[in-house]
N, C-alpha and C positions, 0 to 999 in steps of 0.2 A: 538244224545245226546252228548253235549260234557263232559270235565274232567273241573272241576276247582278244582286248588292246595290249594283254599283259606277252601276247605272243608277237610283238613287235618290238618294246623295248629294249633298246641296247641292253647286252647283259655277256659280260667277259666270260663268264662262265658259258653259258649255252652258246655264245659264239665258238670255242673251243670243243662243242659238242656236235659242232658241224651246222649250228643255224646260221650260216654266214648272212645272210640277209636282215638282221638287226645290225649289221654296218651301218647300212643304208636307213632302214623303216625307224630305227629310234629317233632319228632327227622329225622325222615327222606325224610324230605321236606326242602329244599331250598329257600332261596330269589333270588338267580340267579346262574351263571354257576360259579364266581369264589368264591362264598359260597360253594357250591356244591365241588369245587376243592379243597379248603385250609380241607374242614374237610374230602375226601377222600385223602390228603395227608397226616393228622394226624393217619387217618384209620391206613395205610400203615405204618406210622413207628411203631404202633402199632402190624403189624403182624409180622414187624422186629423181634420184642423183643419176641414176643411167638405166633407164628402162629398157632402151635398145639393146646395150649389154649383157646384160640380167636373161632380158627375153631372148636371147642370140643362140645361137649353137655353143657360143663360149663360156658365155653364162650358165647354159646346161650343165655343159663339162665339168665348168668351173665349180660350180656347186657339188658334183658327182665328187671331183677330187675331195672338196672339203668334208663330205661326210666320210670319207674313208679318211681323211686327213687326222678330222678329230676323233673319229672312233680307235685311230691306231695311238692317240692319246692316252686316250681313256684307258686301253688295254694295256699297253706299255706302261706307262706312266701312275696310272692308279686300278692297280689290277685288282684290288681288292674294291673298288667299287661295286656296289649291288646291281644296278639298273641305273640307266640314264634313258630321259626322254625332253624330248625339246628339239628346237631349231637354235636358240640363241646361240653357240659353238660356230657352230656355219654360219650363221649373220653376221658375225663379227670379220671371220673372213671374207664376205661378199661386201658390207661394209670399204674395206679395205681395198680391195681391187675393183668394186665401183666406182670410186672416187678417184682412185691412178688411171684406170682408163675413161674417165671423163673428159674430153676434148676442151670444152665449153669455161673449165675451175682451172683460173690460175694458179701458177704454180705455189705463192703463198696460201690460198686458198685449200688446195690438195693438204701441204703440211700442215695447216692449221687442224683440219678436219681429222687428218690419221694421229696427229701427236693429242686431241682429243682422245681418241678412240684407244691409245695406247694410256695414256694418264690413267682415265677409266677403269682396263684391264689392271693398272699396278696397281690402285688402288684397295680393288678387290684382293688383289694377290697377297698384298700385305696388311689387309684388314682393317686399313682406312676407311673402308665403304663399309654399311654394316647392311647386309643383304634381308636381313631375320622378316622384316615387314615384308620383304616379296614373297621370301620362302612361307610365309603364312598363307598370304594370296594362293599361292599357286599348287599349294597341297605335297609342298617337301620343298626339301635344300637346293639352294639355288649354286650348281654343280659350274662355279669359277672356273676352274680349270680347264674346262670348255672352252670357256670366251678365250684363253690364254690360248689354246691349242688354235682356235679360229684363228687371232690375231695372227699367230704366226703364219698359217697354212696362208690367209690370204697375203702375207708379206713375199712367201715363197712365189705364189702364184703370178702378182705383181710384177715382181722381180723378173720372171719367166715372160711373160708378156711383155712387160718395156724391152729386155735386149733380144727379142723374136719379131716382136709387132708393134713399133711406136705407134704411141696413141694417135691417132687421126687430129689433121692440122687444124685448128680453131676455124668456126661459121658453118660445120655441120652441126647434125642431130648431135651429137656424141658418140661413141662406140659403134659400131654397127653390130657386133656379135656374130657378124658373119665367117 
């Protein structure tokens, strides 16, 4: 028996055919190795910023929301899309709430980094950024609306976390995740 990848990827249509499970599995399937590379190096500067977090039980969670976050994007939002596969959607959310619940980054610091990560997303959204060099790299379109759908889910998540759980007081690790 073999594996095929193609039975992973987000797809609105066979999600509605009852494979609920490309919610989940598209974010972590690939188009090739340097797809695969560019969003294990966003991973990575992400565990930078709050590794504890990220590794935490909230972190889990957190990221579980966001795959369902952005996939109810994608579905709602652009039903007519084909296939999606990638993590970048959900980096963009974990991005976001790694850096709100970082102890350690003042509070300019925090805004500098998310009003970043938002410029970024608008950018893309109105076609200031021209994506075509990645989408070659990476063996198709570089699916924007993702990152937009990310940005927001981890704005929500954020949000949810500061008036539940303020961020732990500055001279720890950061986050605990616990």
């Amino acid at each position: 028996m073999s594996f095929n990848m193609e039975s992973l990827i987000y797809s609105g249509h066979l999600i509605e055919q009852g494979q609920w499970w490309r919610l989940f599995t598209g974010h972590f399937v690939h188009l090739n190795a340097y797809h695969l590379l560019i969003n294990l190096a966003g991973l990575a500067c992400i565990l930078m910023i709050n590794r504890s977090f990220i590794l935490g039980t909230q972190g889990v969670l957190t990221t579980c929301f966001l795959c369902l976050w952005v996939s109810a994007g994608l579905w709602l939002l652009n039903p007519d899309l084909a296939g999606y596969a990638g993590f970048s959607g959900v980096s963009h959310g974990l991005f976001i709430v790694a850096v709100t619940r970082q102890s350690l980054f003042p509070t300019g610091w925090k805004a500098l980094l998310i009003l970043t990560c938002v410029v970024k997303v608008v950018a893309e959204q109105i076609d200031l950024y021209s994506t075509s060099s990645l989408a070659m790299n990476i063996g198709g379109k570089v699916m924007v609306d993702a990152h937009f759908y990310g940005l927001v889910g981890g704005c929500v998540v954020s949000t949810f976390y500061l008036v539940k759980t303020p961020c732990p007081k500055k001279g720890g690790t950061g986050s605990s995740g616990k």
